[in-house]
Structures are given as C-alpha cells and as structure tokens.
C-alpha positions as CSV (number, residue, x, y, z in Angstrom):
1,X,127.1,83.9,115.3
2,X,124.1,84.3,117.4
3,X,120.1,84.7,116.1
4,X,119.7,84.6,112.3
5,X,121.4,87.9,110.8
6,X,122.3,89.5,114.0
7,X,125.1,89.0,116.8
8,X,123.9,87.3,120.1
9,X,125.4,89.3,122.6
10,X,122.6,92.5,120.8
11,X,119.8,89.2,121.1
12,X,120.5,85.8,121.4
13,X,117.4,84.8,120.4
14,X,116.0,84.2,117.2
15,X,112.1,84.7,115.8
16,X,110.3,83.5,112.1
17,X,106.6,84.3,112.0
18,X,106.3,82.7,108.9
19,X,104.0,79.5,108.4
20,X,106.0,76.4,107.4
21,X,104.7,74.1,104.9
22,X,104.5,70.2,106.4
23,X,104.4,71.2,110.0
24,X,101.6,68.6,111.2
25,X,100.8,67.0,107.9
26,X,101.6,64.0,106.2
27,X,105.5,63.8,104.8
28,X,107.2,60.8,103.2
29,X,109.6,58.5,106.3
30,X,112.6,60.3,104.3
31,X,112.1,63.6,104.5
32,X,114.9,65.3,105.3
33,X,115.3,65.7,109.7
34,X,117.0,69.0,111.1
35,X,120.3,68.5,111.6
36,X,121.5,70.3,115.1
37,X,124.6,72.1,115.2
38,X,127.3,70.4,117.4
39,X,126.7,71.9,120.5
40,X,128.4,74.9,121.7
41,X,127.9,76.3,124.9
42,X,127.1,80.2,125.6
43,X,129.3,83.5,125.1
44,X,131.6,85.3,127.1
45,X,130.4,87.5,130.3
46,X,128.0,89.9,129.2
47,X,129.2,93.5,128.9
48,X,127.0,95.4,131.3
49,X,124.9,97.2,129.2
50,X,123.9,94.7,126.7
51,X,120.2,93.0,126.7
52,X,119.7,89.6,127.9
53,X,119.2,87.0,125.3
54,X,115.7,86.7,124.5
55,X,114.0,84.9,121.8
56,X,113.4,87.1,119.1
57,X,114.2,88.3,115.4
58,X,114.3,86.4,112.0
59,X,115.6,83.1,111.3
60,X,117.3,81.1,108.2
61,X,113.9,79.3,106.9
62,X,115.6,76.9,104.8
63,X,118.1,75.3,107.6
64,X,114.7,74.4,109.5
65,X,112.1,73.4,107.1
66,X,113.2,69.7,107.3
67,X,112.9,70.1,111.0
68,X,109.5,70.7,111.4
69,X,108.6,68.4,108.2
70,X,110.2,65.8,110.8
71,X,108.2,67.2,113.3
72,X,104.8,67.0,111.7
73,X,105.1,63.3,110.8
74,X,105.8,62.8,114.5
75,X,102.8,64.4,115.4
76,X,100.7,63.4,112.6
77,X,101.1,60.1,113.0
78,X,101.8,59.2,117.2
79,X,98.8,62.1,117.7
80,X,96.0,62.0,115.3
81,X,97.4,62.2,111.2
82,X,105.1,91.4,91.5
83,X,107.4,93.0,90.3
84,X,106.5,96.2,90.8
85,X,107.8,98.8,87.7
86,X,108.6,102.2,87.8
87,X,109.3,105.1,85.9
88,X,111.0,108.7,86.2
89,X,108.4,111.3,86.5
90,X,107.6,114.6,88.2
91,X,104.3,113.7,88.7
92,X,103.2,112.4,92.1
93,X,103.4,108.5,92.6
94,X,100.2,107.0,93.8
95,X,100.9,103.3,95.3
96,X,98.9,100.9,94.9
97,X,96.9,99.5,98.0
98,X,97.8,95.5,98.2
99,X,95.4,93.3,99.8
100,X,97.1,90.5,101.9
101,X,94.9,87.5,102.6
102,X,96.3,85.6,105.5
103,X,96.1,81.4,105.4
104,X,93.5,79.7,107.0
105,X,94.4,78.3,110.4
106,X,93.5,75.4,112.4
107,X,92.2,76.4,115.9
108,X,91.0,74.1,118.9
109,X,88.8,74.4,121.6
110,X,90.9,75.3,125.2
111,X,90.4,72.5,128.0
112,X,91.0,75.0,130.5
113,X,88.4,77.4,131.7
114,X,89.4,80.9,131.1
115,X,92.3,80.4,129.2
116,X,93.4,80.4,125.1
117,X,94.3,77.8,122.9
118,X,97.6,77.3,120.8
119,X,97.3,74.6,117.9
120,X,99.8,73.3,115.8
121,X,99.4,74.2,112.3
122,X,97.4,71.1,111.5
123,X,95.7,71.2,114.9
124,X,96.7,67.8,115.8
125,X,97.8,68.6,119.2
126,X,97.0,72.0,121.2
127,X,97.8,73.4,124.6
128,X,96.4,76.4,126.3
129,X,98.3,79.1,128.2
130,X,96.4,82.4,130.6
131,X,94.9,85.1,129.2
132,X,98.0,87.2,129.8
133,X,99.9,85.7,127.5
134,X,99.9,86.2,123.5
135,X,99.0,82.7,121.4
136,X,101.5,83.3,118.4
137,X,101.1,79.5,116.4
138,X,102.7,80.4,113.5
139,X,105.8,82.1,115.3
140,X,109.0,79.5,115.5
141,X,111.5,81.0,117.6
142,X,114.6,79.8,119.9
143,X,117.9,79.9,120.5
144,X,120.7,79.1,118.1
145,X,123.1,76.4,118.4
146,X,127.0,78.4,119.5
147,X,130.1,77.0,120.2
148,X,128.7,76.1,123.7
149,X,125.2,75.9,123.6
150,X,123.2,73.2,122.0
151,X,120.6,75.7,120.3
152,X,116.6,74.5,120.3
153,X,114.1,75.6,118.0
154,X,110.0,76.0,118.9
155,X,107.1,75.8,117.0
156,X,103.4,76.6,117.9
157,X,104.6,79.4,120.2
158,X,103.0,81.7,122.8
159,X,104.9,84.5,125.2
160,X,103.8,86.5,128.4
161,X,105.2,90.0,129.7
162,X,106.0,91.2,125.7
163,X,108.4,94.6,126.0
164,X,108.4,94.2,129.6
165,X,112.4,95.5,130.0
166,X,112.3,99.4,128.4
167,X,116.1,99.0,127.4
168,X,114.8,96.5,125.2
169,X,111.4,96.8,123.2
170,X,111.3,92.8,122.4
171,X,112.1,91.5,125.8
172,X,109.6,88.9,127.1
173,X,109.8,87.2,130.6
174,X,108.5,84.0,129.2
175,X,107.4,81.4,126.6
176,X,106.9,78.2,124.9
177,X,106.5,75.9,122.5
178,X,106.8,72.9,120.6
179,X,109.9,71.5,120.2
180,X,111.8,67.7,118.8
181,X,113.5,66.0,120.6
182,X,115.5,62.7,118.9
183,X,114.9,61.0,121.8
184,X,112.2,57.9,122.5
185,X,112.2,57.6,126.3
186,X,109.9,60.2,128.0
187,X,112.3,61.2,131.1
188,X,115.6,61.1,129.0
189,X,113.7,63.4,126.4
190,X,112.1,65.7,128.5
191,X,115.7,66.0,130.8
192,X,117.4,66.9,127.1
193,X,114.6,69.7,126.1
194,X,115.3,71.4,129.8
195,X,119.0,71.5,129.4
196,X,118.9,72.4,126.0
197,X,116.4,75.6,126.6
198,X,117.7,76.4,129.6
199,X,121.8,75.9,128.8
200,X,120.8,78.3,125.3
201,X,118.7,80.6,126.6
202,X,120.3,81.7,129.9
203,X,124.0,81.0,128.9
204,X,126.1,83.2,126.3
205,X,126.4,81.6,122.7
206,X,130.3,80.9,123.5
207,X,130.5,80.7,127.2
208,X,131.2,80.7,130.0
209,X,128.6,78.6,131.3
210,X,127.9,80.4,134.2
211,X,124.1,79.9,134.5
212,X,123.4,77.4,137.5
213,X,120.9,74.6,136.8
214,X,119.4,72.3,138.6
215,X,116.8,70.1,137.6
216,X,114.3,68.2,139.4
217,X,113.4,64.6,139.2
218,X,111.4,63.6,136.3
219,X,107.5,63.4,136.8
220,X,105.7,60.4,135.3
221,X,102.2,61.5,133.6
222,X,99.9,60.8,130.3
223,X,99.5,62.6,127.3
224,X,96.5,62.0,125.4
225,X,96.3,61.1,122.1
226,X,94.1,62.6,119.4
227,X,91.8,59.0,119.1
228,X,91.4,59.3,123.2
229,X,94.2,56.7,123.9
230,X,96.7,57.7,126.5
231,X,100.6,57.3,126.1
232,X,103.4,57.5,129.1
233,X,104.8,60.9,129.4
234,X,107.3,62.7,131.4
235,X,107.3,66.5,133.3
236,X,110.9,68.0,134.1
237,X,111.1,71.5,136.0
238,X,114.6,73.0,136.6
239,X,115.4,76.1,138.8
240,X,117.5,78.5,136.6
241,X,119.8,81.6,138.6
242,X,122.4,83.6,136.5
243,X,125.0,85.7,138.7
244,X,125.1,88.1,136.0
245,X,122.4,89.0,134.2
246,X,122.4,92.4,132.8
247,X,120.0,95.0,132.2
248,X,117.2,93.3,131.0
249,X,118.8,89.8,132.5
250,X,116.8,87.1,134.2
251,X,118.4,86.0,137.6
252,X,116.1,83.6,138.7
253,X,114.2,81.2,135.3
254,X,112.0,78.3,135.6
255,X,111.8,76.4,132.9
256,X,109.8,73.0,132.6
257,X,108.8,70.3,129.3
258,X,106.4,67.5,128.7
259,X,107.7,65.4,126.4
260,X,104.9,62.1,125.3
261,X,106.3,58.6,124.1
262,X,105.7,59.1,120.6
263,X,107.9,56.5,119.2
264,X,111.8,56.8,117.9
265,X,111.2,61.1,119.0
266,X,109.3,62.9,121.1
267,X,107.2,66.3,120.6
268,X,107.8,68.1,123.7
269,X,106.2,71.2,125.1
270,X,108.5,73.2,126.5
271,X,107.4,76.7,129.1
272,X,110.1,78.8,130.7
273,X,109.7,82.3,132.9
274,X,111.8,84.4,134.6
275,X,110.7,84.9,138.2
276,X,111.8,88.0,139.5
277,X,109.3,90.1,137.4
278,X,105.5,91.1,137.8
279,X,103.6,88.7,135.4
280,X,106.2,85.7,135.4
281,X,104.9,82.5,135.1
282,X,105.7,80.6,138.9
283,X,106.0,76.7,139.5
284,X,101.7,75.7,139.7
285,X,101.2,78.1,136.7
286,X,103.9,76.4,134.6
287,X,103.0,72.8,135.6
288,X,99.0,73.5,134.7
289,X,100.3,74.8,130.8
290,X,102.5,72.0,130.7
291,X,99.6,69.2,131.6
292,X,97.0,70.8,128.9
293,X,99.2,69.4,126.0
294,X,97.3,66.8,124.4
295,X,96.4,65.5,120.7
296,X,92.8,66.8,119.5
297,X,90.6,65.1,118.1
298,X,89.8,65.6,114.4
299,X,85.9,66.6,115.1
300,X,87.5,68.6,117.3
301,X,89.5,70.9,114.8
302,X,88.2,74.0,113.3
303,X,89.8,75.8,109.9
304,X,89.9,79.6,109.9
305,X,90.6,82.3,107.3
306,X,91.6,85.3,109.3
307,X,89.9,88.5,107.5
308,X,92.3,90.3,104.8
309,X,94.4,93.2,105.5
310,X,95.6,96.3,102.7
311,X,98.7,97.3,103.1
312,X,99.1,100.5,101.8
C-alpha cells in the first residue's frame, strides 16, 4: 500500500492539511509515540509512464496523532514550552452559504531578509524558506512506510516548483519539514532523517532499491533554543541520482536535515530538491534553510485568525 487511500506507484506520497491537536503543546510523558512501520524498502521498476513519487494526497489521521503529540513535547520542552436534511420536492433547492472560520495560527518573525517564515503550530521553533516557495504549516506530508522503505512523516511543511511536471498536476521539485527522529545523538539522527527521506522518497515502496545515495560527512553546528541558549546540532547533505526516473522522475535529489540535541529524540528539519529542474533548490540554498531553524522566543510569537471564508 502506498500514500493513504491510493496505490504508490499513481503517488507515493502522502499529504493531510489538517491541524493536529498537541503538536507543540504540552502532553503528559505517556502519551502515546508513533509507532513506525518495520521498514520496507521501495517498489518494483517504475512502469514508464507512471508519475514519480511525490509527496502528496490524504493521510490516516489517527495512525499519526500520537506522533506529533510526541513531537510537540519534544519541542515544547528542549525549545521553549450538521446534519444537513432534505426533502423531495420540485421546487428549486437553495443551499445554504456556510461560513468556515479558520483557527488561529501562531506566526514568527523570518531571520532572513527577504524570505517567509514557517512556525510550528505552537510557534516554538520556525524556519524560513525563499520567496518562491509556498509556507504550508499546517500541511503533514511524507512518504509511507513499504515493504522496503522506512516511511517518514513531516510536519510544519513548505514546497517549491508546485505542478511543475504537466503529466502530473501535484508534482513539486522540493520540500521540507519537521520531522522525529527517536534518536539522541545529533550526527546519528540527522544520518537516519537523510536515509529515511531520501531511501522513501526516491525509491519504490517495495523495491528494488535502485536509487544511489551517498551521503556526506556530518556537519557540527548550533541550534538555538527559544530562551537564547544554544545546543550541539548536526547538518547531513546527501547526493541522490535515480537511473530511472520516469516522466515526472527526479534523476539527480539533494536532500539535507538539521537535527538539534534535544534529549532522548531529536526534531529535525529536513529540505530535499530535485536538481535538474528550473527552480530546484541547489547545495548553498539548502544549507542557508537548513541553518534558520531555531526555537523562538515566546515575545517573539504572534496568534493569528485568518479571515473567514463561505463556502457556498
């Protein structure tokens, strides 16, 4: 089975726009973690005509809710804390117009000149990405576990080069997010969050493995905490090329993460482009996203209610 409710070979990806309750606040030590699949590597060759995987289309709520609960507490506490009736008649229906009053958000302020914030939903942490690219915080997306690909999931996401293949209107060349990683050591994290992303995304859900990736040496940084106190953190780029990748394919993928020393996990920002298309995200551009990640501080947060829509 590939992406929530529809076969990965059509899109291997998976996408939930939906705001989840607990991401980035306070949840009792117990709550319940996400339990990863047992890893399964990628699907057969593609057939020629078929879309590359991309991240996209609805997920299974309820299989991740205690993965971002787990999420939240780890960055909560390492980076701050109508039933609608009807009857039979030849008259003309009139619908109602339903107003729809979106939840407030947190925002922060960017740290790079020039370019647009993405918050978590409790604006404890934030990075920033270009002005190409579309902020989308309350979108989770990723790549589901298979029988030979490991699977990650992403919160707090953003995308560049939206509908960019015209065989496929949800293609993107890039992304990232926000992902866990049960690991406490920066480099081993951050070396777990690039294979995982880059063995999902750019392999079939049951092999063969055939995507080629080679990582580079782990960078030592900082990530900065919410109260101004810097933690060890790690940066891990690796060079994907796939021999095959089909009509809306990526042959060439960088993909790099951050992941901080948060304690028993890590919340890692993960970023990962194709590079063979106008618009892709290249090694400097990918390393400056990756380095804006960084706790914000309370004062710092700002709660908007994005004006109401009818839906008619």
């Amino acid at each position: 089975m590939g992406w929530f409710g529809k076969k990965r070979e059509d899109s291997p990806g998976y996408e939930d726009n939906a705001a989840l309750d607990g991401f980035g606040g306070y949840q009792p030590s117990d709550s319940p973690g996400y339990t990863p699949v047992p890893e399964t590597p990628a699907s057969t060759e593609p057939e020629p005509q078929k879309p590359a995987k991309q991240p996209m289309s609805r997920s299974g709520r309820r299989a991740m809710y205690g993965f971002f609960a787990t999420l939240g507490v780890i960055a909560v506490a390492a980076l701050a804390n109508n039933g609608d009736s009807s009857s039979e008649s030849s008259a003309p229906k009139t619908r109602t117009p339903i107003v729809y009053t979106p939840s407030p958000q947190v925002v922060a302020p960017p740290v790079t000149d020039g370019w647009q914030s993405v918050a978590g939903k409790d604006g404890v942490y934030a990075y920033d990405v270009p002005p190409d690219w579309t902020p989308k915080p309350g979108t989770i997306h990723g790549w589901e576990k298979g029988s030979q690909v490991p699977g990650i999931t992403m919160v707090a996401s953003a995308f560049v080069g939206e509908g960019y293949c015209p065989q496929e209107k949800r293609s993107r060349i890039g992304g990232s997010g926000v992902t866990k990683v049960q690991v406490a050591a920066p480099a081993a994290a951050a070396e777990k969050a690039v294979n995982d992303l880059a063995v999902s995304a750019y392999n079939p859900e049951n092999g063969p493995l055939t995507a080629k990736i080679t990582p580079e040496p782990a960078q030592p940084t900082e990530f900065t905490l919410g109260t101004g106190k810097k933690v060890p953190a790690s940066i891990v780029l690796a060079e994907v090329v796939t021999p095959q990748p089909g009509a809306c394919g990526v042959r060439r993928a960088l993909v790099g993460v951050l992941a901080p020393e948060l304690g028993d996990a890590s919340a890692a920002l993960t970023v990962y482009s194709g590079q063979d298309t106008p618009g892709a995200a290249d090694r400097e551009l990918i390393l400056k996203i990756l380095k804006s990640y960084r706790g914000v501080p309370e004062a710092d947060r700002k709660t908007i209610t994005p004006p109401p829509s009818t839906l008619r």
